[in-house]
N, C-alpha and C positions, 0 to 999 in steps of 0.2 A: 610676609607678602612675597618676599623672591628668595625662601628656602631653598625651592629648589634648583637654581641659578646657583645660588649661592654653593652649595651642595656641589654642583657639578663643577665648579671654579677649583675648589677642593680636591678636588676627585682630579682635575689635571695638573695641578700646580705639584699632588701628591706622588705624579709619575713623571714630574722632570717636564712637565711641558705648557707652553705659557696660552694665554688666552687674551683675544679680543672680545673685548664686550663692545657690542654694539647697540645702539639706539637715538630715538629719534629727543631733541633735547627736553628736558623732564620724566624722560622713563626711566629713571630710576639707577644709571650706571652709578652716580658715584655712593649711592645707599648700599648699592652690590659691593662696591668693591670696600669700603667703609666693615661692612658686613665680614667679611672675607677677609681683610686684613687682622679683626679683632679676633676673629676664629683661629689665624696665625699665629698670632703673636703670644695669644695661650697655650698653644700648644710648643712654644719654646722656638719658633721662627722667626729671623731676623729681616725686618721690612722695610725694605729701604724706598720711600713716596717720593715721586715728584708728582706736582699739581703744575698743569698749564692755566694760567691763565690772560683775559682778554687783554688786559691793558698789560703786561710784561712782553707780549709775544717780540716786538720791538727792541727789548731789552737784552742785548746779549749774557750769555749763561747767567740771566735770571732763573730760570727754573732748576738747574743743575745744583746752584748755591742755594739752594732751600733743602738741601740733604745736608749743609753743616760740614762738610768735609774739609779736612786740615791741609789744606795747601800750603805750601811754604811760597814765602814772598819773593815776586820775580819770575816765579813758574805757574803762570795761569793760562798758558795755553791749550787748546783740546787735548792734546796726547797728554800733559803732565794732573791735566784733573783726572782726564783717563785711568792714568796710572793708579792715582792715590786710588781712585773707584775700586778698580780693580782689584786693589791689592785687599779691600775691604770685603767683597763679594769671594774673594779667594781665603777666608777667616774660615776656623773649624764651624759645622753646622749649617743647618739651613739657611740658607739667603733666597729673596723673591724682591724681584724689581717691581714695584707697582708705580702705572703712570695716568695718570687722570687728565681727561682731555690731551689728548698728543697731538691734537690739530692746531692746539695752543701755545704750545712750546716754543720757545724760541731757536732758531736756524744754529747757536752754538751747541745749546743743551742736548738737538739732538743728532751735533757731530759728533760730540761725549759720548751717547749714548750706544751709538753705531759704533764707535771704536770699542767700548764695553764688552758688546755683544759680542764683538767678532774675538776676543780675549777670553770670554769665559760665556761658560754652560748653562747658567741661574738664568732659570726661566724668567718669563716677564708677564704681567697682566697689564693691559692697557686697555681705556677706554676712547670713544671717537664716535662721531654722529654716524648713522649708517650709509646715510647718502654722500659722504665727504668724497672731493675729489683728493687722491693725498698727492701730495708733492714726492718728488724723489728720495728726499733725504727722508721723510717721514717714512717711506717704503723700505727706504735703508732700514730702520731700525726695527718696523715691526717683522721683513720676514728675512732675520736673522734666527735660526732656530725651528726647534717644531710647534707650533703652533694651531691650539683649534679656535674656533667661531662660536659667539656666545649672542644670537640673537635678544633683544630683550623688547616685546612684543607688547601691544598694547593690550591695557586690561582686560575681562571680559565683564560681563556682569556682577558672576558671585562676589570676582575678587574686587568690586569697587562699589558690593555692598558691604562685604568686612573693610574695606579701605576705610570706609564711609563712619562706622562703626565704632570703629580706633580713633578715629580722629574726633569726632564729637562725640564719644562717650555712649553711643545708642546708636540701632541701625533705626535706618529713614527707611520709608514707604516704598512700594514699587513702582511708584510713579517719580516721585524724588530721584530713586535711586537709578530708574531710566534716564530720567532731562540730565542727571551731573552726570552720568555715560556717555550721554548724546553730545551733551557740549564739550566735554573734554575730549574726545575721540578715543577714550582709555587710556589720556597720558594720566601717570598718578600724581605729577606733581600738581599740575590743573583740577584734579578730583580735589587734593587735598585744597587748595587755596580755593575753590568754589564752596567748598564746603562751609569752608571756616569763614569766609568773608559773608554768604548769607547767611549764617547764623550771627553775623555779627551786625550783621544792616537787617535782622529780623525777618528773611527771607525764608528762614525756616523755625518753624515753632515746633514745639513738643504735642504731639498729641496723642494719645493710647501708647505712650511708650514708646512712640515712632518720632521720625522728623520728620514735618509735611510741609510742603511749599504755603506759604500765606500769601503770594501773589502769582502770576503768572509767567515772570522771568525772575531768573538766579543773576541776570550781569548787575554790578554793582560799581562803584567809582572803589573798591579797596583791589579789584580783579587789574586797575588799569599797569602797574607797575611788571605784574605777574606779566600780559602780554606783552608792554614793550619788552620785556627782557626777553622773550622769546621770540621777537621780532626784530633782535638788535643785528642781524648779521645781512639783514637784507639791503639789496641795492636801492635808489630811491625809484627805480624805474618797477622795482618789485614788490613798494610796497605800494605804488601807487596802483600797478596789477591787482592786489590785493583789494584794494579799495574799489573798484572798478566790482570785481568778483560780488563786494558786500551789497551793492546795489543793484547791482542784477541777479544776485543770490543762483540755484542751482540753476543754469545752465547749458544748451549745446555747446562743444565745442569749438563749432562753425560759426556760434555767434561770437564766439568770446576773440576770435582770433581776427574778425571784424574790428576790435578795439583795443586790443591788448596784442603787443609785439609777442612773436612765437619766443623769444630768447628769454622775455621773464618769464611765461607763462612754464617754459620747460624748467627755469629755473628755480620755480616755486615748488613742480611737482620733483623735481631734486631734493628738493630741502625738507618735501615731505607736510609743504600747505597746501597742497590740494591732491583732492580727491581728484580721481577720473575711472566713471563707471560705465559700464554699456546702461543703453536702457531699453524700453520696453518696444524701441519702435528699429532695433539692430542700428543704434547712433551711439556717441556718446556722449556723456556730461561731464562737466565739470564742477566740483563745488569745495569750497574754503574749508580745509584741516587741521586744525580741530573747529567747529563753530562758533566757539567762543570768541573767536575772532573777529568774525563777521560782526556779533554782540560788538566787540571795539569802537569798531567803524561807525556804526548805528548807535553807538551811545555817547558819543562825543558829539559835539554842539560842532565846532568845529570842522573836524571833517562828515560831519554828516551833511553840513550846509556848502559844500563845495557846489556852486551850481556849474560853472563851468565844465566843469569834470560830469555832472549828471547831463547836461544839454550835451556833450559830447557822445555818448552812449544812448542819448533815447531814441537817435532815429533809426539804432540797428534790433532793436527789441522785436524781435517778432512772437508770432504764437506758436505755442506747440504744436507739431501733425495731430493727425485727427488718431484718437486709436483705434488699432486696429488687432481685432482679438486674434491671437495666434491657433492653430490645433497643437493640442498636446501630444507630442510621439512618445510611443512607447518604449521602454528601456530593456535592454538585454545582458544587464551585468553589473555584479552587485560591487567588483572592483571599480567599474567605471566612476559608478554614484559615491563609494566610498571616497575616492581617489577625488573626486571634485569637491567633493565636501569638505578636508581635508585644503584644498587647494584656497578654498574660501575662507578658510580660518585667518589666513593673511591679509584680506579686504578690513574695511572698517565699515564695524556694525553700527557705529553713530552715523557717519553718513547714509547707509541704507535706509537706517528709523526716523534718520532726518527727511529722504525723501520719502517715505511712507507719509511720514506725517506732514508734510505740504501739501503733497497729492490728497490726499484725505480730505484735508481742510478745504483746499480749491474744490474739490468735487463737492464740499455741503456748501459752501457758499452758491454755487452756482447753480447745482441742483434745485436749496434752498427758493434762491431768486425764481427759478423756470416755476416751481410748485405754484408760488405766490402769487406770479402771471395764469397760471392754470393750472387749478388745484382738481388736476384729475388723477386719477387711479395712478396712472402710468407712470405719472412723474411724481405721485409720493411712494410708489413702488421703488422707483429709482434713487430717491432720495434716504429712506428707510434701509434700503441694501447697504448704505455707507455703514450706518450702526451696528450689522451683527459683524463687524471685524474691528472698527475705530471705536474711539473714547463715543460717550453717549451725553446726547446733551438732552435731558428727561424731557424738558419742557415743549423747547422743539419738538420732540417726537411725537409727544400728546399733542400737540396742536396740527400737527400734519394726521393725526391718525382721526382726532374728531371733526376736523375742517374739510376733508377731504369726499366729493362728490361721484357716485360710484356710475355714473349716466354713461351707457353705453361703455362698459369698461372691459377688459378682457381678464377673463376666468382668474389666470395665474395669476395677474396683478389686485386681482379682488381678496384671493388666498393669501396672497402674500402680504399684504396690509395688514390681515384681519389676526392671521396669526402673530406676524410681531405686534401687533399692539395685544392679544392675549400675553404673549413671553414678554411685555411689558410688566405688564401688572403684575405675574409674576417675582420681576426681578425690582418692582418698587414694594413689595413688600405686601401686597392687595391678597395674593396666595394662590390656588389650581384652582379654587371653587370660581374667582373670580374670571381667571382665564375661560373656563367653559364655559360662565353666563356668556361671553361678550363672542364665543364660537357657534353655541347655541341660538342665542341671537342671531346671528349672521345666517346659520343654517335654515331657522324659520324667513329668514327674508330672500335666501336663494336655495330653493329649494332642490335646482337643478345640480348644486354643488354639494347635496348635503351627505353624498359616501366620503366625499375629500373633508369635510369638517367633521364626520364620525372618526377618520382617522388621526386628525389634527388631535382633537379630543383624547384621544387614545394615548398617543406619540406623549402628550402631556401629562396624562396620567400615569401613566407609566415611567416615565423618565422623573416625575417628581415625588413621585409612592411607590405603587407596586404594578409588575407584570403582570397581566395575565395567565392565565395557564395555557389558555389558548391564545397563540398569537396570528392565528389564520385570518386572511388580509379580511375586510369587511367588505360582506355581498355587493358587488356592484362596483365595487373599488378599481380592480383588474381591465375591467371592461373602460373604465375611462380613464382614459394616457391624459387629456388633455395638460395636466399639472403632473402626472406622475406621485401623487401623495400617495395612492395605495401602496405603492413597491417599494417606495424609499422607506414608510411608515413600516411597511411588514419586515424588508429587510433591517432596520434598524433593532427593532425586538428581537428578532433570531439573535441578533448579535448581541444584543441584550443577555439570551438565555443559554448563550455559549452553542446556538447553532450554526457554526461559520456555513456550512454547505449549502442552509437553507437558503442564510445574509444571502450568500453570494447566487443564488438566483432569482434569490427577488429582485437584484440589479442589474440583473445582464443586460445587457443595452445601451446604446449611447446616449440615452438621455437627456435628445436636444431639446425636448420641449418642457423638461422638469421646472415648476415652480422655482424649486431649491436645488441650484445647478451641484452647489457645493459637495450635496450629501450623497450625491451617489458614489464619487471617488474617496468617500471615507468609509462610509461602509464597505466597498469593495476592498479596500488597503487593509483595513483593522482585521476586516472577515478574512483575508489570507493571513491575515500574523495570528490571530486565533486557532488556524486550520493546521498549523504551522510550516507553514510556507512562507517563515520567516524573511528569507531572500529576495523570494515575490512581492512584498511586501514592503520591503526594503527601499526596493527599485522604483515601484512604484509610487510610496510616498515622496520617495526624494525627490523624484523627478518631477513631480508636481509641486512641491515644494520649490525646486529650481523655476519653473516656471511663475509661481506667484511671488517671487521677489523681483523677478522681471519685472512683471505687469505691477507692482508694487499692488498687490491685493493681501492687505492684512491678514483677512479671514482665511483665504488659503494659507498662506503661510504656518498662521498658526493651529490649523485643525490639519494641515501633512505635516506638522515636526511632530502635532502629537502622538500622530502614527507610527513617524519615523522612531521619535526617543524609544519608544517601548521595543521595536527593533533591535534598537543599537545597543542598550541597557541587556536586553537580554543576552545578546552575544558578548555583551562584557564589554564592548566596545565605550568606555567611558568618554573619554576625552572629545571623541565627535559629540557623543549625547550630549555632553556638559555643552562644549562649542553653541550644538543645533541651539539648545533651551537657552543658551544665553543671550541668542541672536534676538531669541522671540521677546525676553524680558528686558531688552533693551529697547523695543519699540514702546515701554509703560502697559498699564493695565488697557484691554482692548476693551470691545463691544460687548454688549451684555448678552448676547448669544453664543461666544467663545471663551467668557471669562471663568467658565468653569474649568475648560480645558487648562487655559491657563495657570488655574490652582493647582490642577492635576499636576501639571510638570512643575509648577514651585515644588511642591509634595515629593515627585518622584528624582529631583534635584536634592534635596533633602537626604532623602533618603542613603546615598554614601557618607555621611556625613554621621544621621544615626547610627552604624551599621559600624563604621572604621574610628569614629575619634574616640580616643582614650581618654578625656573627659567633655565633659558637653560644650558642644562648641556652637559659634553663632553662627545657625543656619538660616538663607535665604527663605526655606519655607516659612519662618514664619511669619512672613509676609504675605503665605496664603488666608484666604478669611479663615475663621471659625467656626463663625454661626451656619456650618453645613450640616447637614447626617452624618452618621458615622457611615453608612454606606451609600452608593452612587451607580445609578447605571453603570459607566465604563472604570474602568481600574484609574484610581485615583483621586475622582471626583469627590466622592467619599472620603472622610479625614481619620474615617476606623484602622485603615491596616498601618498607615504610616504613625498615626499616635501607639496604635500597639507595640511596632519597632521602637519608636522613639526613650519609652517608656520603659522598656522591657528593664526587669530588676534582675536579670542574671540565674534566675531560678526557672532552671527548664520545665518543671512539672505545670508552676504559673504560667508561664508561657504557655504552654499547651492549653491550659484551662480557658485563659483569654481568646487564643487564637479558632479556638474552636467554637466557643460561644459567638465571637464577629463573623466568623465564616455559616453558621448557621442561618445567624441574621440574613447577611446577604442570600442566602438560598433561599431564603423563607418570604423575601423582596421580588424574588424571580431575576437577580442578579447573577445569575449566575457565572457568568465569564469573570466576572469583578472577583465572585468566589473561589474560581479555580485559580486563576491569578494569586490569589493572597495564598490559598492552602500550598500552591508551588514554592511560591518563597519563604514564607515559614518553612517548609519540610528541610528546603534547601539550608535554611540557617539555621533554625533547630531541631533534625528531625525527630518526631517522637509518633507514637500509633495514632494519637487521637485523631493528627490532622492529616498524617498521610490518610487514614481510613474514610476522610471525607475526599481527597481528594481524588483516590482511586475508584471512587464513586460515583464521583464530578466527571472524570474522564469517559468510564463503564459507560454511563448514561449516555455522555454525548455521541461513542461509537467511534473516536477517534482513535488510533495504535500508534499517532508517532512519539508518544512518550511512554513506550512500552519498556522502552532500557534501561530509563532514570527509577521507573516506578519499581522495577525489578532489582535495581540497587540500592534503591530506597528500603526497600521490605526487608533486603538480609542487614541492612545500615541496622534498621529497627529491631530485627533479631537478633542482634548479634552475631551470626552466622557466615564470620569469619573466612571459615572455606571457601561457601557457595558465592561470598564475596568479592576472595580472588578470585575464583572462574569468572563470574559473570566480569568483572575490569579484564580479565587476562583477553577474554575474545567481543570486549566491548569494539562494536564500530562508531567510527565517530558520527554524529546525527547533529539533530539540530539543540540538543541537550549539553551536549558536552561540555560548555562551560558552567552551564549547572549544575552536573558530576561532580567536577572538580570543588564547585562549594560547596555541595552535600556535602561532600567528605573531610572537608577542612570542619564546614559547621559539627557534623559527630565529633570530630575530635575536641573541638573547645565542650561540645556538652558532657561528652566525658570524664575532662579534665574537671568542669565545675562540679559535677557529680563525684570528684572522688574515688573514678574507677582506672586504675593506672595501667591495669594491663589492656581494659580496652581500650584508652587512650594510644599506647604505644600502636596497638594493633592499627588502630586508625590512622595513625602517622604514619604507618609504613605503606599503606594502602595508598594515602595521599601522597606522598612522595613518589611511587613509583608511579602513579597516575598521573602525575604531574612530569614526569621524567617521559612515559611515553607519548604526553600530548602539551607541550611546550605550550604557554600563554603568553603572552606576553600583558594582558589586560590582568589584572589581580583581582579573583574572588572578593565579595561580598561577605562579612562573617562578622557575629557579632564580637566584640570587645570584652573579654571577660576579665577586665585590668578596671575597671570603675569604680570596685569599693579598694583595691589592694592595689593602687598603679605601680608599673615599675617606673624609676627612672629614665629620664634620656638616654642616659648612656649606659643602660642596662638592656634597654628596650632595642640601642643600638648595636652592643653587641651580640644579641639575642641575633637579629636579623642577621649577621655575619655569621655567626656559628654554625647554621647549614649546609655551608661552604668551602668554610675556612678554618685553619688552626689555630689554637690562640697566639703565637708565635705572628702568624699572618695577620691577625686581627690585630695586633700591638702594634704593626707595623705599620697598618694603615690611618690608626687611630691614635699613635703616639705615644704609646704608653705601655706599660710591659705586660708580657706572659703572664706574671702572676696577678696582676690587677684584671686581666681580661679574666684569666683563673675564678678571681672571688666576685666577678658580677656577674660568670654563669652562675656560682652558686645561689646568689641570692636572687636571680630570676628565676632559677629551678624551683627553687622554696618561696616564693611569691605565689607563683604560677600553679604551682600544683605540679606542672610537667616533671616527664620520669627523666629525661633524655635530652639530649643536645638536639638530636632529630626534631622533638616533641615539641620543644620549645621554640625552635625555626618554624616550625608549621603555624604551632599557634600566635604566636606576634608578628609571622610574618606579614599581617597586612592591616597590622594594628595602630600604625601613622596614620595620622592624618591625611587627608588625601593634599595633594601639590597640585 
């Protein structure tokens, strides 16, 4: 779980220089440093621990005297323990000072310490809450010396579905694995004891191999111990803030400070128990960090019966402002959105999906209520809208869609019923025949709407079988805006059949009067990233993406990351992708009009995982369904190209034969985008003729040239044609490919290597190195693993990754151990690997860890 923390602890401690790890209590400092000590101590480093703890702090050089040091009697003062210290940390060989909690320590221990430091050079590693105010003397000790900053961040999704995984034996569901994200805030100590205590109060049962909630909350009376302990440091004026917080749950600011003194309130969000977000109306909120907490408050008898304390707070309860919908501005810079994105990784995604899902809920309650008083069009229009982005509750839905009276109702609200209750049927299982009886139907009773239910019809058939050939809008369609179903319907299909130019004029327009406000800004987004105007596309999604977590609107959210991810995935840009996709799987499985999407990005989460682990590791996708097609309108949807990756047996000729047979399918579906997609990334990880020759096809066809450079270096990849190879990289400009280049060329070279052919191998390694020398990544290629039936060792695989760098001399040094042992593990990765070369073998393992 914290490799790569761990990793970089190492990595400073290795150059003489000490490290504060910091974090909020339960993330995991003294697992790191535990981790890190053990990693020393093997490698022949002498570690000398103190541990602070709560009840010693009082206790003069209590902490000091837990390192055992031989004082002579009568000399126990700071200078004479000093000394003895010293004189120990001054022994032949490595020495490293590690201190665990230092907020803890006691006032002698860290006179000792300070005198130490300023004596001798042996770095230090220390942990400390992030928010701590330090005293002087604690300042004494840590900046003595050079020292870096070791944030240690709260979870995201993937990692507290593998947390989840580990800890009981099998990964839980993605809705499980959302609510113990959401309650915990991503601390992992809170993962791991919510885990364990519902599965121990029967909160979580076994089902398909998963762990699924069997009631509707995880808090349990085993959680009670876990909070006080993590609530032991507060004042009573802060915990009674807290309490305050639980009963009025999220929050204005302006109310809160109505009953709650501003000095706990600042000193909770110190301590890092509460949240404070903008919202939707440019105010702010406030709400209790981690929510489990709040679970405390609400679960005890006790203080949930405070009535005093509740009559005290009910007369400042007001409502919330009325919303008010904002305009969306346009974005003009693909660092801005990056740069913010990035900036949000530091929020918490539990409280986000925490407000999602109250807003949510208030909205069907309330909605609900208004329908039941007048069950007209309009307002089970408005109610039904909740569903294509939140969870779905079936029965509800069928009963607003059969109860519902259409008497004087307006157009859009009449379509919009009629279709979600078809993409119901649908999605219970009834099937497309079903959906067009109940369209068809509709159509014969409005006759005046029936080019908008020809294209309804269409949009469904298509999106759940096959394209058309002709996707030319339906007569009559264009002429009436009133819903906007023609445009959306025809732009949707382009984009379907990989005609971004077309998509994007079937939606030109603002589109205030669209039935389905949602779909014109995704066809637009997707239709630029297919056009490749990647950047455009970029900006675009995000920005609206930024905008529906404002407005806490699920469905936007989740249909602009899915835009966004395939952006960011494409440019290599992993870590924001992983970030976006984790934000959205922390909100649990959504509405059954976006939960494909949703599969989609489990799938394409997935996917670095297929692609880089050196054995099969547990991925989040498979918490996508199964029972899909192998192919899907948009790239993903379909579970063909990622099972073909997952799968793949190392044999590039198979590979080819599959890849080409699923890429067919999809063309023969009228999926065509879905097609070009899959035949790019094949080529890129394996390239071989069959599937560039479809995809140079796919492109021909469509009329697009801005993948005219990759295609061009794909073809001499596939001919071998070495020469015309260097030319083409020599006066390569960079484009919107170029991080794709870079994995073509790494993927030849592993094919070559599997294949046996050693001078093409070298040749490709020299190609990619100097490729990679002229256009620096920082993001690391994509490439399959060709270590799955012959893996190397850790620390084969580790000096493999040093050796296109370094000497083995420099490799010993870093890693402990001599020249000649770095010596016999090139050898036996060389002869593993197949690789000719020290170069060959850098390339090829270089991205064959796991991802961190």
């Amino acid at each position: 779980m914290f490799d790569s923390e761990v990793q970089r602890i190492l990595d400073f401690v290795a150059r003489g220089i000490g490290v504060r790890v910091v974090g909020s209590p339960g993330s995991g400092k003294t697992t790191v440093l535990r981790s890190v000590i053990g990693n020393l101590e093997k490698s022949g480093v002498s570690v000398h621990f103190i541990s602070g703890l709560r009840t010693h702090r009082t206790i003069p050089y209590a902490a000091i005297k837990g390192l055992g040091l031989d004082v002579r009697p009568g000399r126990n003062g700071v200078l004479d323990i000093a000394d003895v210290f010293s004189s120990q940390l001054a022994k032949a060989g490595k020495n490293l000072v590690v201190v665990d909690d230092l907020h803890l320590v006691d006032s002698e221990s860290l006179a000792v310490l300070e005198a130490v430091r300023r004596r001798s050079d042996c770095p230090m590693v220390a942990t400390a809450p992030e928010t701590w105010s330090f005293s002087r003397g604690q300042l004494a000790v840590l900046n003595n010396g050079r020292e870096a900053h070791l944030q240690l961040d709260p979870l995201h999704y993937e990692q507290v579905h593998f947390l989840i995984a580990q800890v009981l034996g099998a990964p839980a569901d993605a809705d499980t694995t959302a609510r113990i994200l959401t309650k915990s805030a991503g601390n992992p100590r809170l993962i791991v004891r919510i885990a364990e205590t519902a599965s121990l109060s029967n909160l979580l049962v076994m089902k398909d191999t998963q762990w699924s909630m069997s009631a509707e909350s995880l808090w349990n009376e085993h959680l009670r111990g876990t909070v006080e302990a993590l609530l032991a440091e507060l004042s009573p004026d802060e915990f009674t803030a807290l309490h305050m917080m639980a009963i009025l749950g999220t929050a204005r600011v302006d109310v809160l400070h109505k009953v709650i003194h501003a000095d706990a309130l600042e000193g909770l969000e110190r301590r890092g128990f509460l949240s404070v977000l903008a919202d939707q109306h440019n105010g702010t909120i406030a709400a209790i960090s981690p929510p489990v907490i709040a679970d405390y408050f609400r679960g005890s008898k006790n203080l949930r019966d405070r009535k005093l304390l509740r009559s005290k707070i009910a007369g400042v309860l007001e409502a919330a402002p009325h919303e008010v919908p904002e305009e969306r501005t346009t974005s003009d810079g693909l660092s801005r959105v990056l740069s913010s994105l990035r900036l949000e990784k530091g929020d918490d995604d539990a409280i986000t999906s925490r407000q999602i899902h109250e807003q949510s809920t208030e909205r069907e309650r309330i909605r609900f209520e208004r329908w039941q008083a007048n069950k007209s069009e309009a307002n089970a229009a408005a109610f039904l809208r909740i569903y294509w982005g939140a969870p779905l509750n079936v029965e509800r839905a069928r009963r607003v869609c059969s109860e519902t009276t259409d008497f004087d109702a307006d157009p859009k609200d009449l379509l919009f019923v009629t279709v979600t209750e078809a993409m119901l049927a649908i999605h219970t299982g009834r099937g497309t025949s079903a959906a067009v009886d109940i369209l068809q139907k509709f159509g014969g009773d409005n006759p005046h709407l029936l080019a908008e239910v020809e294209n309804a019809i269409l949009f469904l058939k298509a999106s759940h079988g096959r394209v058309p050939l002709d996707t030319s809008p339906v007569p009559g369609a264009i002429e009436n805006r009133m819903t906007g179903m023609g445009s959306l319907v025809h732009g949707l299909l382009e984009l379907y059949r990989f005609n971004p130019a077309a998509a994007l004029e079937a939606v030109d327009g603002p589109g205030d009067d669209d039935a389905f406000p949602h779909l014109r800004p995704f066809i637009r987004s997707f239709a630029l990233f297919a056009a490749g105007r990647v950047e455009e596309s970029l900006v675009l999604a995000l920005d609206w993406r930024a905008e529906a977590r404002k407005s806490l609107d699920q469905f936007g959210v989740i249909t602009s990351s899915y835009v966004a991810a395939h952006g960011l995935l494409y440019g290599g840009h992993f870590e924001e992708a992983e970030y976006l996709m984790s934000s959205v799987f922390a909100m649990g499985r959504p509405g059954f009009v976006v939960d494909s999407l949703y599969d989609a990005m489990l799938r394409l989460a997935g996917l670095r995982h297929a692609t880089t682990a050196i054995l099969p590791a547990l991925s989040i996708a498979a918490q996508a369904r199964t029972e899909v097609a192998d192919v899907g309108p948009l790239p993903g949807i379909g579970k063909g190209a990622y099972e073909l990756i997952v799968h793949n047996n190392t044999q590039p000729s198979t590979f080819d034969r599959k890849a080409t047979k699923l890429i067919r399918r999809q063309l023969k579906s009228g999926y065509v985008l879905e097609a070009m997609m899959t035949a790019l990334l094949c080529t890129c990880l394996c390239p071989g003729r069959p599937v560039l020759d479809l995809l140079q096809k796919i492109l021909r066809d469509s009329g697009l040239d801005v993948h005219d450079q990759l295609l061009a270096i794909a073809s001499a990849v596939v001919e071998g044609d070495h020469k015309l190879l260097g030319l083409l990289l020599k006066h390569y400009e960079p484009d919107i490919d170029t991080y794709q280049v870079g994995m073509l060329l790494r993927g030849a070279l592993k094919r070559h290597v599997i294949e046996g052919d050693a001078t093409a191998a070298d040749a490709m390694a020299q190609a990619s190195s100097v490729f990679a020398v002229r256009f620096p990544s920082v993001n690391e290629q994509l490439s399959f693993n060709s270590f799955r039936t012959t893996p190397l060792t850790e620390r084969e695989i580790e000096v493999a990754i040093l050796a296109g760098h370094l000497t083995n001399v420099e490799i010993g040094e870093q890693l402990g151990i001599s020249a000649r042992t770095v010596e016999n593990h090139i050898s036996n990765a060389l002869r593993k690997s197949g690789a000719t070369s020290r170069n060959s073998l850098f390339m090829l393992v270089g991205n064959s860890l796991p991802p961190r």
